[in-house]
C-alpha positions, 0 to 999 in steps of 0.5 A, a space after each residue: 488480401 490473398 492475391 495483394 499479399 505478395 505486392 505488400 510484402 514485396 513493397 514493405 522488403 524494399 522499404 526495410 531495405 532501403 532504411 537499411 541503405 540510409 542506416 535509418 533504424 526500422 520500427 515496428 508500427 504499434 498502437 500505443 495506448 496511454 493511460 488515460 486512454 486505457 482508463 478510458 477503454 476500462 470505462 466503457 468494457 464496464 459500461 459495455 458490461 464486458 467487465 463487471 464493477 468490482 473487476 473495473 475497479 480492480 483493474 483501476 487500482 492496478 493502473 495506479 499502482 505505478 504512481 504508488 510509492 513503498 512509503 504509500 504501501 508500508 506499515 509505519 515505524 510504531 505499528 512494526 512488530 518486532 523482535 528484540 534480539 537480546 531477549 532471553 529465548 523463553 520470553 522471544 519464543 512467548 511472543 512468537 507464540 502470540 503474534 499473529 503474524 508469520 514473519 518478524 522483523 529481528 532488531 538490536 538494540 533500537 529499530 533502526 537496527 534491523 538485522 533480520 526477519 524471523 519466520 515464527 513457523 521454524 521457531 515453532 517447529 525447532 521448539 517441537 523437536 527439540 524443546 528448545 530454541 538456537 540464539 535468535 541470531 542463528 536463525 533469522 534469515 537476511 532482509 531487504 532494505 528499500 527507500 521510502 520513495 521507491 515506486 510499488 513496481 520498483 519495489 516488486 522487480 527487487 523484491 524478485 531479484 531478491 527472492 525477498 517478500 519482506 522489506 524494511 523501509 529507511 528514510 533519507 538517513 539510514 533509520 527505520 521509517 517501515 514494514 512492507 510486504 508483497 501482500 501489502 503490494 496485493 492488497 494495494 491492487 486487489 482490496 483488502 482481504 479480511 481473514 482470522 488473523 486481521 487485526 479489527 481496525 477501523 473500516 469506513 462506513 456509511 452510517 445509517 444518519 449519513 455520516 461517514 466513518 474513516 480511518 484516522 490512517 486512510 490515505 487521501 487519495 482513498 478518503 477522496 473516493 468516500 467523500 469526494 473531497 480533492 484533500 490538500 496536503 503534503 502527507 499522505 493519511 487522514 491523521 496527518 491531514 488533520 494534525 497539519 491542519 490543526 498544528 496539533 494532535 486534537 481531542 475527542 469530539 473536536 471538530 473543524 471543518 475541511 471544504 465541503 466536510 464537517 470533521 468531527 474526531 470520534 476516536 484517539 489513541 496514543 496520539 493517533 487519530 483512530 476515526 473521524 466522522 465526516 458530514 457534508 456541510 449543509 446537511 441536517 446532521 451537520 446544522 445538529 452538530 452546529 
């Protein structure tokens, strides 16, 4: 390689300097790997024991967060909590002294106002010092507003350019359709990470008679991975599966049975399917439900 450098590198100027001549534009040779080739490379360094499971699944998720959308990642409209603006500063300094969380949405109004975020830390810290607190409206600071359907990556290279971590989404008219945050995009990527503030939502599980818990909120694409089901459907959660399915919010214990899965609804608040239990067909525990 040593004595044939000189040669190669002879042989490669005049060629750049001929494309030059024609005005034929040089590129360089590169192995471009697609994704499914990556997916595949990620496999066999799993396999290989290069990458342990839970490494491999996070570089999964990761590949994938391309085809995510901020409707995908976002908190919906009724699970928002938010500010009201005209609210007298005793009863606004209450709820932030309750919320767990450290940013509030500021509304006027309706939701579909959003006006600005809250940082609950400067309110505390205001109140501490002076016994008191400013209007609302002098300390909330400016928010992003994304569409629903802008992609995960879209959403991280604006909320960049915008020094934002908080984004109200809005739907095709202008209102309210979510709350989404940069650790809604980690969490898409990395799993969820459970810590004091978590609100105790529903986890799927595997029961110990072979049933499966899942969210009434899991999206499909993650409910597939429990069940192996491919769900058909033009939303995007398990609720909305089973409403779309039924035409109706159903009740308690009502069951249906969806491909190779019987449903069984475990739990329902203000019209939201919370859980359900899902059970292979043909299995013991399902000819007992039968």
């Amino acid at each position: 390689m040593l004595l044939s450098t000189w040669f190669i590198k002879i042989l490669n100027g005049s060629g750049m300097l001929i494309l030059k001549l024609l005005g034929i534009p040089s590129s360089s040779h590169r192995h471009i790997h697609s994704p499914e080739e990556i997916q595949m490379l990620i496999a066999e360094s799993r396999d290989g024991g290069v990458l342990e499971p839970d490494e491999q699944h996070r570089l999964h998720r990761a590949l994938e967060l391309g085809l995510k959308t901020t409707h995908q990642l976002m908190v919906p409209r009724r699970f928002i909590a938010a500010i009201d603006v005209n609210k007298p500063a005793e009863q606004i300094l209450q709820e932030v002294a309750a919320s767990p969380y450290s940013h509030l949405p500021v509304y006027r109004n309706s939701l579909d106002n959003v006006i600005g975020i809250l940082h609950t830390k400067e309110v505390v810290l205001e109140y501490l010092a002076r016994g008191a607190i400013d209007p609302v409206e002098n300390i909330i600071h400016p928010i992003l507003y994304v569409p629903e359907n802008l992609s995960a990556e879209g959403l991280l290279k604006l909320m960049r350019q915008e020094h934002r971590h908080q984004a109200i989404v809005v739907d095709e008219f202008g209102g309210t359709e979510g709350f989404v945050t940069i650790e809604d995009v980690l969490i898409e990527m990395l799993g969820e990470v459970a810590d004091e503030f978590t609100i105790d939502v529903p986890q799927p599980e595997i029961l110990p008679d072979g049933r499966i818990r899942l969210p009434g909120l899991m999206r499909l694409e993650e409910a597939k991975e429990w069940t192996g089901l491919a769900w058909q459907g033009e939303v995007g959660t398990l609720n909305g599966f089973i409403i779309e399915t039924l035409g109706r919010v159903p009740d308690v214990g009502e069951r249906l049975v969806v491909g190779s899965l019987a449903l069984e609804i475990e739990q329902v608040e203000q019209r939201i399917i919370v859980s359900v239990l899902a059970t292979p067909r043909g299995s013991s525990e399902e000819k007992c439900l039968g």
